[in-house]
C-alpha positions as CSV (number, residue, x, y, z in Angstrom):
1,X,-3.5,15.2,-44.1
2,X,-2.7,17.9,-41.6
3,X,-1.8,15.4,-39.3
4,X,0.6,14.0,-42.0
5,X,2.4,17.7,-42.2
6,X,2.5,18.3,-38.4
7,X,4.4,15.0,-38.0
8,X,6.6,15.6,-40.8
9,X,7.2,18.9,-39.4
10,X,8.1,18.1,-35.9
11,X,10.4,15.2,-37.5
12,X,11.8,17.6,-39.9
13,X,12.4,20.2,-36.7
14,X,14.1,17.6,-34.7
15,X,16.5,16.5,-37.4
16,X,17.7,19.7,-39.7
17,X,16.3,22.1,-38.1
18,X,19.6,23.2,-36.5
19,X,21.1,22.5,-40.2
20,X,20.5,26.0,-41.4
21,X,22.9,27.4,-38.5
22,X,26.6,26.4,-40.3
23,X,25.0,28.2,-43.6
24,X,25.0,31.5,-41.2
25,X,27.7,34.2,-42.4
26,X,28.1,36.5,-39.4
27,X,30.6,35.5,-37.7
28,X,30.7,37.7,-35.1
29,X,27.5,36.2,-33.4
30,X,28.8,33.2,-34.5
31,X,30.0,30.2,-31.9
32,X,32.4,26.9,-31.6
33,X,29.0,25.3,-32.6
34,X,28.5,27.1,-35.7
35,X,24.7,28.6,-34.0
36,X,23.2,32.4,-33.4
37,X,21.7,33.7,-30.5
38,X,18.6,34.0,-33.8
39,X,18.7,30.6,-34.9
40,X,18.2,29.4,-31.4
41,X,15.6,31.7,-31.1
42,X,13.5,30.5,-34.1
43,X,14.3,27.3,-32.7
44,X,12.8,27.0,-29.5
45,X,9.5,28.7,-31.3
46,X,9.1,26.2,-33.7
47,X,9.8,23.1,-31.2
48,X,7.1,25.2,-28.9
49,X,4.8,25.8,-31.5
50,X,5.0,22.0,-32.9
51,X,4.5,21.0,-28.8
52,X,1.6,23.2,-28.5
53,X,-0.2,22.0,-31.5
54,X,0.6,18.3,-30.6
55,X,-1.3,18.6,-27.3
56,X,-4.2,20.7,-28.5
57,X,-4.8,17.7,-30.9
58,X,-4.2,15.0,-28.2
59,X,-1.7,13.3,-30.4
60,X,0.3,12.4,-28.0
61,X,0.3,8.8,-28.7
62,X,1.8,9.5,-31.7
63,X,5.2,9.9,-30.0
64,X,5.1,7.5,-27.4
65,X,8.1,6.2,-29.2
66,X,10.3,9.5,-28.3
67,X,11.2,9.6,-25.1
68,X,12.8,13.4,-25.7
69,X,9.2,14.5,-27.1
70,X,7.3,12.0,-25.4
71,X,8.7,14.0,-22.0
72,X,8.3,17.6,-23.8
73,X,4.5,16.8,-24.2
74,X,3.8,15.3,-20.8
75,X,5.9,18.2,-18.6
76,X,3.8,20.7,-20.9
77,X,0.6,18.7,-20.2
78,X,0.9,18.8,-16.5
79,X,2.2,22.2,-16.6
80,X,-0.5,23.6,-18.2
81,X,-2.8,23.2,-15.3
82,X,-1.2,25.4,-13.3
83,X,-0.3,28.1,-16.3
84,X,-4.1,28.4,-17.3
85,X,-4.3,30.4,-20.4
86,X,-1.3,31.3,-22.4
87,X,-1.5,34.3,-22.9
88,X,2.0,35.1,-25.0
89,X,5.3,33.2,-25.1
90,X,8.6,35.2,-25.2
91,X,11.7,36.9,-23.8
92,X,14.2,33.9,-24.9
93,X,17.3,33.5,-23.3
94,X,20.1,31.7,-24.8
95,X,22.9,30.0,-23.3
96,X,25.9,27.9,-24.9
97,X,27.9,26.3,-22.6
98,X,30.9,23.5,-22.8
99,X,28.6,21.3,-22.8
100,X,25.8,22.8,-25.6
101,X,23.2,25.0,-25.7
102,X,20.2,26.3,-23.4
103,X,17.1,28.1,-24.2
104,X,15.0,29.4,-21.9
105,X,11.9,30.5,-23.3
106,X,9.1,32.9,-20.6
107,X,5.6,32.3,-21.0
108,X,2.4,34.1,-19.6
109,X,0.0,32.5,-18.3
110,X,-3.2,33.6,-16.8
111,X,-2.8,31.8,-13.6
112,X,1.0,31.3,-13.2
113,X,3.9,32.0,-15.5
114,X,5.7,29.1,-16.6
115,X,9.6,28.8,-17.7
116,X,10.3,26.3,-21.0
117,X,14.0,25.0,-21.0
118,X,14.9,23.8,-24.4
119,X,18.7,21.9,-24.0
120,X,20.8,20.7,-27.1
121,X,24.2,18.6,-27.1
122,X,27.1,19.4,-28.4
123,X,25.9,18.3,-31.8
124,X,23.6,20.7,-31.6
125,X,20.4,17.6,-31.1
126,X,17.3,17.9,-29.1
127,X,17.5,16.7,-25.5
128,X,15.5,17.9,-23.1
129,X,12.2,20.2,-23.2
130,X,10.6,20.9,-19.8
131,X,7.9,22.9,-18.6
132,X,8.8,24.5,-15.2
133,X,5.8,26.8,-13.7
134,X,7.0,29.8,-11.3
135,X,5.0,29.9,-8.1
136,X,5.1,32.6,-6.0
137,X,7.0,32.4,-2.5
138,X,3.9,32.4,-0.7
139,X,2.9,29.1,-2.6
140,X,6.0,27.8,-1.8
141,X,6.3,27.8,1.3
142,X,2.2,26.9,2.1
143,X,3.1,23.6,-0.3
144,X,5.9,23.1,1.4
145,X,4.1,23.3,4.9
146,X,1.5,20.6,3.5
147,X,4.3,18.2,2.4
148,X,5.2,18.8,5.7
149,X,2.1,18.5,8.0
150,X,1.4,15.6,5.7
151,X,4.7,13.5,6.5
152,X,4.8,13.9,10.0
153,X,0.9,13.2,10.6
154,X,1.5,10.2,8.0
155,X,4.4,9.3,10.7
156,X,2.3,9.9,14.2
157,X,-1.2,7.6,12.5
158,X,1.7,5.3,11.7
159,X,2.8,5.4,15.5
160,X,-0.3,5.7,17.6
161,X,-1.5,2.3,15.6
162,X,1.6,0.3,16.9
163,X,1.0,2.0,20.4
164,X,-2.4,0.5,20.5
165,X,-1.5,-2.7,19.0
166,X,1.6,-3.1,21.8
167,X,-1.3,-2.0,24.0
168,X,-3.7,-4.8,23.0
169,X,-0.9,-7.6,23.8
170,X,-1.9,-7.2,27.6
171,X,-5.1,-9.1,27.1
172,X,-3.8,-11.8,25.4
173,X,-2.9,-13.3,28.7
174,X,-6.4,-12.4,30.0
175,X,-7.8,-14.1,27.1
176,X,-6.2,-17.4,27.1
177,X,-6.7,-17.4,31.1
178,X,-10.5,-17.0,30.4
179,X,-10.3,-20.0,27.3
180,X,-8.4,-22.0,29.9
181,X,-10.6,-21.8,32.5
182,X,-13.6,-23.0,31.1
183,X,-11.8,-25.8,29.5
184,X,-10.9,-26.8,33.0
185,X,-14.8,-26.4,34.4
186,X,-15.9,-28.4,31.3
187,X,-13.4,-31.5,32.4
188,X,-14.2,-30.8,35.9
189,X,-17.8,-31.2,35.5
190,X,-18.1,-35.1,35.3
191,X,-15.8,-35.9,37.7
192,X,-18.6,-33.8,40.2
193,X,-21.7,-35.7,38.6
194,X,-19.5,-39.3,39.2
195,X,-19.1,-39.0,42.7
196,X,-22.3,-39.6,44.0
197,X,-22.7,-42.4,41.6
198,X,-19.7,-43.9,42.7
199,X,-20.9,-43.6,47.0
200,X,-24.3,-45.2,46.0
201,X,-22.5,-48.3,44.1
202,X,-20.3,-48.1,47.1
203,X,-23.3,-47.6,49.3
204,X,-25.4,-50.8,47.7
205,X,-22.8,-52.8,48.0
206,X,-22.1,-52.6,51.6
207,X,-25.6,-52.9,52.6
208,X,-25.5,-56.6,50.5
209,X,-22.1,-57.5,52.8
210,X,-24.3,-56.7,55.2
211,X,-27.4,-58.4,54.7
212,X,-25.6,-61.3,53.3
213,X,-23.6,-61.8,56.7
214,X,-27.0,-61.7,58.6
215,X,-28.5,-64.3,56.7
216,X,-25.3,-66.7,57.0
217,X,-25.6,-65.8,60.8
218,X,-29.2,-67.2,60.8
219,X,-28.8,-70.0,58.7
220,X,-26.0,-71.0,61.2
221,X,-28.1,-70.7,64.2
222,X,-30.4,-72.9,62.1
223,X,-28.1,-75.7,61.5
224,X,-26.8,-74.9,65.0
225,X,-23.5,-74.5,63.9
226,X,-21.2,-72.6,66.0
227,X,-20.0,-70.5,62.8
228,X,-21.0,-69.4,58.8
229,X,-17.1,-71.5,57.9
230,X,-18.8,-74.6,56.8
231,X,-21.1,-73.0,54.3
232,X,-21.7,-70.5,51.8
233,X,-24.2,-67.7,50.9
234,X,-23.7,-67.6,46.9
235,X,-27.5,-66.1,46.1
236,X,-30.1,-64.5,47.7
237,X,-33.5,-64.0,46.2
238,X,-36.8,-62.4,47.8
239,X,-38.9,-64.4,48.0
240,X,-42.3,-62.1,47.4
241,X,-45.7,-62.4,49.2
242,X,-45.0,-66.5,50.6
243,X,-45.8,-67.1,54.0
244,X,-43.3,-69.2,55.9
């Protein structure tokens, strides 16, 4: 149920709660948009109030719908990490412009103070609603150092890694040298080992030219021919332990 009433109330905000400015009847703090200085006052503390209670009840997905509250809730979220406690919320400021309106609303915190800017159109509807924290100067500048120690050593990793990788293309060369080189021993290897098979086939067979012209000599001086032309040696076999 109270659920119910704080969604109905935040609607109800949203839509008519600026409804009750045209049935104002001073006119001398009056404007061209028929608001007071007060009614945008009460205003902004009932659109903080309903924000506040939203978050403390984490029904935020309630509104996921709204982008205008849906924003209100998340810049309050994230800035109240930074505010701490809120400790009060006041000194409003109000603004109307060409444009619309602006309300500026202080709050104390107990870390950090924190500025709320409420903006309305020119009919007077809900906009905007952002949660600005104040840091001091000294914060300012040491975030503003990190950003920047951050960026540039972001930017010198980034360089020193192409460095080294330009670096590494010198021993690509090496490399492939190294790959192509044993590729070459491997191929040359049984060319080496074939050689000496080769000279001993070579070898063999010249001592059977040999041995074959001796024994046509000898069987020539046998048949007492004068040369080995009228015959031919086609087999020679030894002829073991015989006796001749």
């Amino acid at each position: 149920m109270k659920r119910k009433l704080l969604v109905l109330g935040m609607v109800l905000i949203c839509i008519f709660g600026m409804t009750a400015c045209g049935e104002n009847t001073n006119e001398t703090t009056s404007n061209t948009y028929g608001i007071t200085e007060e009614d945008a006052i009460n205003y902004a503390d009932q659109v903080i109030d309903s924000v506040r209670s939203i978050v403390d009840q984490n029904m935020q997905d309630q509104y996921a719908g709204d982008a205008v509250v849906s924003a209100a809730l998340s810049s309050w979220t994230g800035a109240l990490e930074d505010i701490g406690e809120v400790n009060s919320i006041g000194n409003h400021e109000v603004s109307i412009g060409d444009n619309g309106v602006t309300i500026n609303v202080k709050v104390d915190g107990s870390s950090h103070d924190a500025l709320i800017e409420i903006l309305l159109d020119e009919d007077l509807s809900l906009t905007s609603i952002t949660t600005n924290v104040e840091y001091t100067f000294g914060e300012l500048m040491t975030n503003a150092a990190l950003n920047t120690v951050l960026g540039m050593g972001t930017v010198f990793v980034v360089l020193i890694l192409i460095c080294l990788i330009i670096y590494c293309f010198a021993f690509i060369p090496k490399i492939q040298a190294a790959f192509s080189g044993k590729k070459k021993e491997e191929t040359a290897a049984p060319a080496v080992s074939a050689a000496p098979v080769q000279a001993a086939v070579e070898e063999e067979l010249t001592d059977d030219y040999e041995l074959v012209a001796v024994i046509a000599a000898a069987v020539a001086a046998c048949e007492g021919a004068a040369s080995t032309d009228g015959f031919v040696v086609r087999s020679i076999r030894r002829a073991g332990n015989r006796k001749w």
